[in-house]
LUMFI-272541 format. One record per residue (C-alpha): x, y, z; residue number from 1. Coordinates in steps of 0.1 Angstrom, whole numbers. Each point is the difference from the previous one (the first is absolute). Example, Ala and Ser with C-alpha at 12.3 -4.5 7.8 and 13.67 -1.06 7.14 Angstrom:
2
123,-45,78,1
14,34,-7,2
This chain:
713
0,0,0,1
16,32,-8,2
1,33,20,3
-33,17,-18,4
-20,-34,3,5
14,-1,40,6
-10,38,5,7
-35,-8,-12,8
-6,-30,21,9
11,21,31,10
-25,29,-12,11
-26,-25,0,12
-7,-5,36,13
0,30,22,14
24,-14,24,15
26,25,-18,16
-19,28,15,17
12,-6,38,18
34,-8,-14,19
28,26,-6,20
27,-23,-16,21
-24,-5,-26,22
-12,34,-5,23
35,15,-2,24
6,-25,-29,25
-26,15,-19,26
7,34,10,27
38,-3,-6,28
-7,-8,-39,29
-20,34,-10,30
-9,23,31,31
-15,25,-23,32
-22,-28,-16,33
-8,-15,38,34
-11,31,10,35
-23,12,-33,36
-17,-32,-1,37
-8,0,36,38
19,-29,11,39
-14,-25,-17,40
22,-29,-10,41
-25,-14,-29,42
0,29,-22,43
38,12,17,44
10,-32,-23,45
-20,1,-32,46
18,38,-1,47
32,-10,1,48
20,-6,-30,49
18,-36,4,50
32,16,-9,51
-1,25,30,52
-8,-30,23,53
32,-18,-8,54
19,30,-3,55
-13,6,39,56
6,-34,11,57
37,-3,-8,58
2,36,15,59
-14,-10,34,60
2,-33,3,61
-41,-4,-4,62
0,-40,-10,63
13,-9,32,64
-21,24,20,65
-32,-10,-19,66
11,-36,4,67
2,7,39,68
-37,14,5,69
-10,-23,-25,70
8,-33,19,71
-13,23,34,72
-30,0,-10,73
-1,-43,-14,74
14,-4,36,75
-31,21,20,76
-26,-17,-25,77
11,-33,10,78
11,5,40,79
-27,-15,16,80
12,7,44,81
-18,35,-1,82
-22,5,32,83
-32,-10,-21,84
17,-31,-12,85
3,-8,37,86
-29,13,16,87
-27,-1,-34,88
-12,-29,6,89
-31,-8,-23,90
4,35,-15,91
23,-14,-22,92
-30,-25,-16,93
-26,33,4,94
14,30,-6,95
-8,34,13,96
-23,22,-23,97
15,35,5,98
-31,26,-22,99
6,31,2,100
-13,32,-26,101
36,13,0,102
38,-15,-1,103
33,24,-1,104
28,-26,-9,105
23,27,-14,106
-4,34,-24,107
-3,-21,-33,108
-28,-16,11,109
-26,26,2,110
-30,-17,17,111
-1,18,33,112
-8,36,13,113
16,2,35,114
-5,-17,31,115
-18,-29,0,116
14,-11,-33,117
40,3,14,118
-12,-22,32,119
-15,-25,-27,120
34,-4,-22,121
20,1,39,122
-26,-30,13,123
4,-22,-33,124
40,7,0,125
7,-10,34,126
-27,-28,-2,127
28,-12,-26,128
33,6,25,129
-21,-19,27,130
-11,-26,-23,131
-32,4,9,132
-24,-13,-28,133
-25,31,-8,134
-10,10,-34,135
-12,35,-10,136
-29,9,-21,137
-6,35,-12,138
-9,18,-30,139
22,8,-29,140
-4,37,-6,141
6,5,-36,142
7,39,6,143
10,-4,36,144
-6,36,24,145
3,29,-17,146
30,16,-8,147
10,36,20,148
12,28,-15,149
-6,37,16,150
-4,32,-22,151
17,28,3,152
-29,13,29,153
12,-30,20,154
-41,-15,-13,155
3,-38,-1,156
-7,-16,-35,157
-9,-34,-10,158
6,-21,-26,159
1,-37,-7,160
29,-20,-21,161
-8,-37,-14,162
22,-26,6,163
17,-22,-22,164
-10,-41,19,165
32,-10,-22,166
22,23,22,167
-16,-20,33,168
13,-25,15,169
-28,-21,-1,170
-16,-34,-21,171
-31,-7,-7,172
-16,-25,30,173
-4,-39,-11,174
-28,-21,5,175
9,-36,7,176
-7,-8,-33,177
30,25,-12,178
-28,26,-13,179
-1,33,9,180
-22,10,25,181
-35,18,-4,182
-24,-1,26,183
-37,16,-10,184
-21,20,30,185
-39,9,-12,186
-16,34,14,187
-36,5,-7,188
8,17,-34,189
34,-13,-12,190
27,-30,0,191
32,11,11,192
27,-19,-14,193
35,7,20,194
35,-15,-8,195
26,-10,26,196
37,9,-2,197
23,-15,30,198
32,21,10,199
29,-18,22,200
7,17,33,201
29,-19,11,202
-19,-33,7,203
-30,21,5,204
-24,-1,-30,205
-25,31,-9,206
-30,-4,-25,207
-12,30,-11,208
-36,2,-18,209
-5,18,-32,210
-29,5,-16,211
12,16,-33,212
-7,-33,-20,213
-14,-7,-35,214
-32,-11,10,215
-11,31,23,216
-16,30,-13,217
23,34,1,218
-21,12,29,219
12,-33,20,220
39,1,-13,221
3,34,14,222
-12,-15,37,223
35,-8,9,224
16,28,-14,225
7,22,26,226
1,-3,35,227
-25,21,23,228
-15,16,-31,229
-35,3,-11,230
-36,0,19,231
-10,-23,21,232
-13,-29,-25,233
39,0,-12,234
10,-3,38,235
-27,-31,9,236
7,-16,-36,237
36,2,9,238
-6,-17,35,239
-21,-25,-16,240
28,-6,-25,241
26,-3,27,242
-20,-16,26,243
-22,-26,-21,244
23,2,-30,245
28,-10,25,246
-13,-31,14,247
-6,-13,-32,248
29,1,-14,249
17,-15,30,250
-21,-26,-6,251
7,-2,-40,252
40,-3,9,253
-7,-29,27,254
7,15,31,255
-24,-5,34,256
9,31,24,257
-1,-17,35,258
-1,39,10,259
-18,33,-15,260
17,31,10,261
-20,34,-10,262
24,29,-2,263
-29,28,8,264
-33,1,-9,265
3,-2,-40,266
2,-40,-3,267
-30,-4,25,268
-16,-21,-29,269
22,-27,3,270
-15,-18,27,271
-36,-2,-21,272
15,-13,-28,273
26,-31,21,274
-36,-5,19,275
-21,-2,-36,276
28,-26,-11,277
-6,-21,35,278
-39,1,-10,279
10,-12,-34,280
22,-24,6,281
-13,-14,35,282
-37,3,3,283
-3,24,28,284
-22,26,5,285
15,37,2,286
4,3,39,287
17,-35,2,288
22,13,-26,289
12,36,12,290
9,-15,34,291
19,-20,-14,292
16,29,-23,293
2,19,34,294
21,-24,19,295
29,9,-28,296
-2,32,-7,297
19,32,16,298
-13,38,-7,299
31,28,7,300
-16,33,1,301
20,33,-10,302
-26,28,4,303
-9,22,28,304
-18,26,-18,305
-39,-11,-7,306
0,16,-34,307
27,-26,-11,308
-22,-27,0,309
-17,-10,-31,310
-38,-1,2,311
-19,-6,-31,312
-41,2,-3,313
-23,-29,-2,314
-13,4,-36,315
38,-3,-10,316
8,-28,17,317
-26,-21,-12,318
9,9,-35,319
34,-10,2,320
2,-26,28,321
-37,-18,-9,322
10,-24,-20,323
21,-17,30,324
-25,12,25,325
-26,-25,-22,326
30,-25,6,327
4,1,35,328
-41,-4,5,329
-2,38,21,330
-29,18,-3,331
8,38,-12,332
-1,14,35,333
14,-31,19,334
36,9,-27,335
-7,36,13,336
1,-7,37,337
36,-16,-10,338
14,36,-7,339
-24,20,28,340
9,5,37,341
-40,5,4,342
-13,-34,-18,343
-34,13,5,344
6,34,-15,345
-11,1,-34,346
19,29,-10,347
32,-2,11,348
26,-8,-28,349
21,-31,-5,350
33,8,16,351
34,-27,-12,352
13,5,35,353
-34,-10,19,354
2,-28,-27,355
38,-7,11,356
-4,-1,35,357
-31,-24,0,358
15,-24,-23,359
37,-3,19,360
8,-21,30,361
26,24,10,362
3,39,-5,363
27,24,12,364
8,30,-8,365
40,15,-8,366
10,13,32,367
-11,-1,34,368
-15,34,3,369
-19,-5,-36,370
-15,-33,18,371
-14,25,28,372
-14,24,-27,373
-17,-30,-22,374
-14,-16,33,375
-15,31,7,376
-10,7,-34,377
-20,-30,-9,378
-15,-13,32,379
-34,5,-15,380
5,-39,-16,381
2,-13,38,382
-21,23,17,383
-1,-22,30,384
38,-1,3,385
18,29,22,386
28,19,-27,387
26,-22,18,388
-16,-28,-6,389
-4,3,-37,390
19,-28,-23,391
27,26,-18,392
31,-5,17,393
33,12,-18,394
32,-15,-23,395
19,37,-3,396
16,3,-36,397
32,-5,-7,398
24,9,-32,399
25,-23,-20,400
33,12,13,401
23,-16,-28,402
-28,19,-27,403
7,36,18,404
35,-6,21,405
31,23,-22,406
31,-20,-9,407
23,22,20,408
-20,-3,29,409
-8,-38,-6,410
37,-6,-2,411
5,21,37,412
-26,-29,13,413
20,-30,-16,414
30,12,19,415
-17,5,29,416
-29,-24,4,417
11,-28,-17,418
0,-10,-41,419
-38,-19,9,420
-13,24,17,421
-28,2,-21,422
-12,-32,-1,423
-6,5,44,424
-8,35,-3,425
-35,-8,23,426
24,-9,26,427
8,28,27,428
34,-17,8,429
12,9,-35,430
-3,34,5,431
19,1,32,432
34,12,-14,433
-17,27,-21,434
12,24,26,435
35,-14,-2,436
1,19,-37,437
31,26,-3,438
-13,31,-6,439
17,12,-28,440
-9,-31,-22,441
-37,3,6,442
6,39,-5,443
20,-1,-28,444
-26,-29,-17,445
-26,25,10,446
18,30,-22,447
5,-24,-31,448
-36,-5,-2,449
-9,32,7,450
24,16,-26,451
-21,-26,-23,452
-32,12,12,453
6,42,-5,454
19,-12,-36,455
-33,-17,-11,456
-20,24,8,457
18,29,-16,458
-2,-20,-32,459
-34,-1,8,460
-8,38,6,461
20,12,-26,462
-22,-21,-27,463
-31,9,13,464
11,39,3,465
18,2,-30,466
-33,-12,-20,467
-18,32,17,468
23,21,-15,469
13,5,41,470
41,-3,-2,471
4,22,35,472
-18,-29,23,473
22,-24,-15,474
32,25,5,475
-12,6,35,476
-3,-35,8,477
35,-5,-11,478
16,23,18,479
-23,-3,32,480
-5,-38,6,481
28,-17,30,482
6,-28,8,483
11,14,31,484
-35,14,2,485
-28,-19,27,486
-20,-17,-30,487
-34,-7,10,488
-24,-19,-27,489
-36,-4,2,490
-17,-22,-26,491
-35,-10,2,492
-35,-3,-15,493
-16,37,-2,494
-29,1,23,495
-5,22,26,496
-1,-19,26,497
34,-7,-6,498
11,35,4,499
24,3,-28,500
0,38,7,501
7,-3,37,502
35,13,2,503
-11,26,-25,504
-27,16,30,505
26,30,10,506
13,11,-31,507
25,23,15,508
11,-25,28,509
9,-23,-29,510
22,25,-20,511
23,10,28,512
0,-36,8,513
11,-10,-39,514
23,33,-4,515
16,-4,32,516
36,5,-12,517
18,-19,29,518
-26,-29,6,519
-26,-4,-35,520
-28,-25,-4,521
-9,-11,-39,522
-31,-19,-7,523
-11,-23,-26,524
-36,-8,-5,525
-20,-26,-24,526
-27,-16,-5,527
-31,1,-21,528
-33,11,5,529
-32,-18,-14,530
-10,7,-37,531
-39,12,19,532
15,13,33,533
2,38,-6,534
11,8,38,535
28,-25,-8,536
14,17,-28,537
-5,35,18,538
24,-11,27,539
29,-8,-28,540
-6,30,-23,541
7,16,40,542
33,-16,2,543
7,5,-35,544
-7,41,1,545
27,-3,36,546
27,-12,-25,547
-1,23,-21,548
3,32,24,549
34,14,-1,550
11,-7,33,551
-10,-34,5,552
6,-16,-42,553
25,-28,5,554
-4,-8,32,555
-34,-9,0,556
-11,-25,-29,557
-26,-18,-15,558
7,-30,-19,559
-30,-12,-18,560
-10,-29,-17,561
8,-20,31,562
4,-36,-3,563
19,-31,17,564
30,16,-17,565
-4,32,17,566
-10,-14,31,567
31,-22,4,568
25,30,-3,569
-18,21,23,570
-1,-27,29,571
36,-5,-6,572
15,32,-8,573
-19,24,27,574
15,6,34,575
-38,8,22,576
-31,-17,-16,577
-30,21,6,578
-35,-14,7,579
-30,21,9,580
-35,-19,-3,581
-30,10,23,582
-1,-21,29,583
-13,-27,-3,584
-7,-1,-37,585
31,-16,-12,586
-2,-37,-1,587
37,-9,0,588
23,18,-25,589
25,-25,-7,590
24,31,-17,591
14,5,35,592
9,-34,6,593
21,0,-34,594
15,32,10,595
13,-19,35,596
16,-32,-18,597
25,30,-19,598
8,18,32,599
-21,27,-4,600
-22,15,30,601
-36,7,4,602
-20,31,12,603
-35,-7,3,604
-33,1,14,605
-12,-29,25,606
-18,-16,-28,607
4,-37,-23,608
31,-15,8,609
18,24,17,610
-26,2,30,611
16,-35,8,612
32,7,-8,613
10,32,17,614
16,-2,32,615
17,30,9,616
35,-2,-16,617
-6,-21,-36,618
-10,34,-19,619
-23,28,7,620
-37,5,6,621
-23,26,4,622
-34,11,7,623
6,-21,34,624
-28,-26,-16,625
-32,27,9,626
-31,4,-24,627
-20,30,6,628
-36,-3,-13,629
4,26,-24,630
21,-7,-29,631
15,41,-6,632
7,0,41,633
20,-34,-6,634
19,12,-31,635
10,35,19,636
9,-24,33,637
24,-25,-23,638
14,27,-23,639
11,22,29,640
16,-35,16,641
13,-10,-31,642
18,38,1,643
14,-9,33,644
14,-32,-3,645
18,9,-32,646
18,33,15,647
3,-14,35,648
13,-42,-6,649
7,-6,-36,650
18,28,-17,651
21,6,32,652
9,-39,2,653
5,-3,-38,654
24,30,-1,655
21,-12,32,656
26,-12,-20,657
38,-7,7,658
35,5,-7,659
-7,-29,-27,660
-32,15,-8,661
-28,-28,15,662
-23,8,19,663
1,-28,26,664
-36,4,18,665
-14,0,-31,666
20,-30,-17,667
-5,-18,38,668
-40,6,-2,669
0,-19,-36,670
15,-29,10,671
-16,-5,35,672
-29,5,-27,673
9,-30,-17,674
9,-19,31,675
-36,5,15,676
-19,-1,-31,677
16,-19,-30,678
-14,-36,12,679
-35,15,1,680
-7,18,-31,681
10,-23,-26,682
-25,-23,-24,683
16,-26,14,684
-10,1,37,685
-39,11,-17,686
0,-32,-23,687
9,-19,30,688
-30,13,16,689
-21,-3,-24,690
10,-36,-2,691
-4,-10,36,692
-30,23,6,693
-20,-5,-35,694
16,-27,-24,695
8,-30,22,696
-29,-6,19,697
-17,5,-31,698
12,-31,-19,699
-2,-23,34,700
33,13,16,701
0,-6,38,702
35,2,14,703
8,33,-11,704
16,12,29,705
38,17,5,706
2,4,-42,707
9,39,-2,708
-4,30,17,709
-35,18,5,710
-21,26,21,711
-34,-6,-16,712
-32,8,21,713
């Protein structure tokens, strides 16, 4: 096999995307070419001219490097003493079914939006280190999110790109017969046909629905086109496509899930269609068969915010989801009651998370907080049940540390914790010499990365900028931007209950604060706002209008179109990472957590994650965890703390530097960070949860004690 034909067997499975031996092969032969074609190894190789790829392999040495991650990645396919190999059990014979609306893998593979999406590509990816058998189900989004570009009013516009399925990673799905897939799913007024592609995620497999097929009309094709867009008949036909769809074409490729594990609200349909199947194919009537469903099925929750729940009325249910409610022998209103917290009230809408939470045998939510808030907020479904008492306990999130980790600061960690560190990450006693780090390395790893970050984002700037015809922000960011600098990034979804704007509340506080000539700030923002959410897109244009006034342009920045890409240098370059959600609105946020495995501290309200993470010395909080009952008397109360903190604790620790130029409190908080944290807030210690809390018992596992860290309710 020769080096092209190797380079495209390693692009095939997505394995390459946690490893950086493989991506500096490709990198190494064209950067300029990685970088336009937004590193992705498919089309990166039918680019490339053959002659340039020998040329560049007797340059650098590449067929022995390729060779080397070539037979890394034979040798994880076939190792079979991962923890799941040990502790699996029947998992093995009945895999986990993983459905989720969204899954972020990596920046060529544009079927996510933010959140919940990254969580779903973390869970299927360390599903594969742990050898745990779960396969993924989602949608394949022919146009993905939209694409972010802001005018020169700082106004966010939206567009939509195609993608090429011959520049993915991905092969049609197999029947046993060898056929291609096609699974059919009837609403009252159309068939819906829907092919099945299957991607590789280490030994983690994803099928991703499509319903741009031949057979459907152009109205249907389009139903997968784009994630989150449309009305609310595209939003319930894609849930029945990835719900129903789904389970079908599990079925169609031979595989029996022993567990069902709903990723929020969106698959809730599942369960109806595995309990149609029972009817089908054992004779039982529909109650026999959901509690049957029940006992292997697992609901996570991400939303604390009521309007993020999808509710859809009864006259479009039953004309998409009648033809299976005639299957599973329900009379209209008894398939209504399924989706109501009020059975009897007849006009209350069909919610997917009511639906969700009825049909699973265990729910949790993604932190221990976000369990208080969902006990509290749907109590109405066991009304004779104190709020304590309700069944939503919590698996807090975690992220894929090898997906997020930099290479300099990965390297620190080998030295330090041990070359397999990451394979007993969960463990707390792997941690324990974190604090034994030298300064100076973990510093000076820390200032390569972040020299990386301030270079990208130039790049970035000056593109944008120059396109508006706007040469001085780009010249002002030039000159202005430090890496000596405190560099704090906030990166999120723009609603307002995430407070992008927060830090922005004293306009003149801020200046003196990023002009201070002895002790400066500079601040990097993204994220994107929804296509329909004007206040969203308000709070950018905000930001963008900030960077553009002359005594704050390069040292306040927006990077838009923000993506996995940007994300990842952000949580690795920046020195503070910023968080300011509405307690207690935010679920998790898992960005934190990725900013902690590079060394980087947090500042942040009590809220998600950090609520149970912050103790004092491991980063920064503030807001001291209070929630006033008016929302504009909270925001004055956490902006003013969030003020105090900053000019009090982080810019003096941050600028206490020494003769060698570290500042040792500072360096000393990140790695007692580590040390307390880093066996928590990995996917590996949540899979394991998830496994000895949800998946075990499921298929018949009894003796699941002692197999992996946990702290579930």
């Amino acid at each position: 096999m020769d080096l092209i034909s190797r380079v495209r067997e390693l692009a095939r499975n997505m394995w390459w995307t946690w490893h950086p031996n493989v991506i500096a092969v490709l990198r190494d032969i064209d950067p300029t070419l990685w970088r336009k074609l937004n590193h992705n190894p498919i089309s990166f190789v039918k680019q490339l001219p053959r002659e340039q790829v020998e040329a560049r392999a007797a340059e650098l040495a590449l067929d022995a490097r390729v060779n080397h991650v070539f037979h890394r990645l034979k040798e994880y396919l076939e190792t079979h003493d991962a923890w799941g190999d040990v502790y699996g059990g029947p998992l093995r014979a009945t895999p986990v079914a993983y459905l989720s609306a969204e899954f972020g893998l990596h920046e060529s593979l544009p079927i996510y939006s933010g959140g919940l999406g990254i969580l779903a590509g973390d869970h299927l990816k360390s599903a594969s280190d742990l050898g745990i058998p779960v396969v993924g189900i989602g949608l394949l989004y022919a146009q993905g999110y939209f694409n972010q570009r802001l005018d020169a009013n700082g106004w966010q516009q939206e567009s939509y790109s195609g993608t090429d399925i011959g520049n993915l990673p991905m092969e049609p799905a197999l029947c046993r017969n060898g056929k291609p897939v096609r699974v059919r799913i009837k609403t009252r007024s159309e068939t819906v046909h829907v092919g099945v592609w299957r991607i590789e995620v280490g030994r983690s497999s994803l099928l991703l629905l499509d319903s741009d097929v031949a057979e459907n009309s152009d109205a249907v094709r389009q139903l997968t086109g784009r994630l989150y867009g449309g009305d609310e008949r595209v939003r319930i036909m894609q849930e029945l496509i990835l719900g129903v769809g789904g389970m079908r074409a599990l079925k169609a490729v031979g595989l029996a899930p022993g567990a069902l594990h709903l990723n929020e609200g969106h698959c809730a349909f599942a369960p109806l269609e595995l309990a149609r199947q029972e009817m089908e194919e054992d004779g039982v009537d529909f109650h026999r068969a959901m509690r049957r469903v029940r006992d292997r099925t697992a609901f996570t929750t991400h939303t604390p915010v009521e309007a993020g729940h999808d509710r859809f009325n009864a006259g479009l249910v039953e004309d998409v989801l009648g033809p299976l409610r005639d299957e599973l022998r329900l009379a209209p209103d008894e398939f209504m009651a399924l989706g109501r917290v009020n059975p009897r009230d007849g006009g209350e809408p069909f919610c997917m998370t009511v639906l969700a939470l009825k049909a699973a045998r265990k729910s949790n939510a993604v932190s221990a907080l976000h369990g208080r808030v969902s006990r509290q907020m749907w109590q109405g479904l066991w009304p004779d049940r104190a709020v304590t008492e309700v069944p939503i306990g919590h698996i807090t999130n975690g992220v894929h540390v090898a997906s997020w980790i930099a290479a300099p600061v990965e390297t620190v960690l080998d030295t330090y914790l041990g070359a397999g560190w990451k394979k007993k990450m969960y463990l707390p006693e792997t941690w324990a010499s974190a604090g034994a780090i030298d300064d100076a390395e973990l510093w000076e790893a820390h200032q390569v990365v972040k020299t990386r970050l301030l270079t990208y984002m130039l790049r970035h700037v000056c593109d944008r900028e120059e396109g508006h015809g706007n040469e001085q922000t780009c010249r002002l960011a030039t000159e202005r931007l430090d890496t000596d600098a405190l560099t704090i990034g906030f990166a999120r979804r723009f609603a307002p209950y995430k407070r992008g704007d927060l830090i922005l509340a004293d306009a003149e506080r801020l200046a003196r604060l990023v002009t201070d000539p002895k002790r400066p700030i500079q601040i990097i923002f993204a994220g994107k706002a929804h296509p329909n959410h004007e206040d969203g897109k308000r709070l950018i244009q905000r930001i963008y209008r900030l960077t553009r006034d002359e005594r704050l342009q390069g040292r306040i920045v927006f990077l838009d179109d923000y993506d996995i890409n940007v994300g990842r240098h952000l949580v690795q370059g920046c020195d503070l990472w910023l968080a300011c959600p509405r307690r207690p609105r935010e679920a998790c946020s898992t960005s934190g957590m990725k900013a902690l495995y590079n060394g980087v501290l947090n500042m942040s309200i009590l809220d998600g994650w950090w609520a149970e993470a912050y103790d004092g010395e491991c980063g920064f909080a503030y807001g001291g965890g209070r929630q006033h009952a008016d929302d504009g008397r909270q925001d004055e109360r956490d902006a003013t703390d969030l003020y105090r903190v900053l000019e009090e604790t982080v810019i003096p620790m941050y600028y206490d530097k020494d003769a060698q130029g570290i500042p040792r409190e500072w360096v000393k908080r990140a790695k007692y960070a580590m040390r307390r944290l880093g066996w928590r807030f990995n996917a590996d210690r949540m899979l394991m949860e998830y496994a000895r809390e949800c998946y075990l018992p499921m298929v018949g596992a009894t003796s699941i004690d002692g197999i992996g860290g946990g702290y579930a309710r």
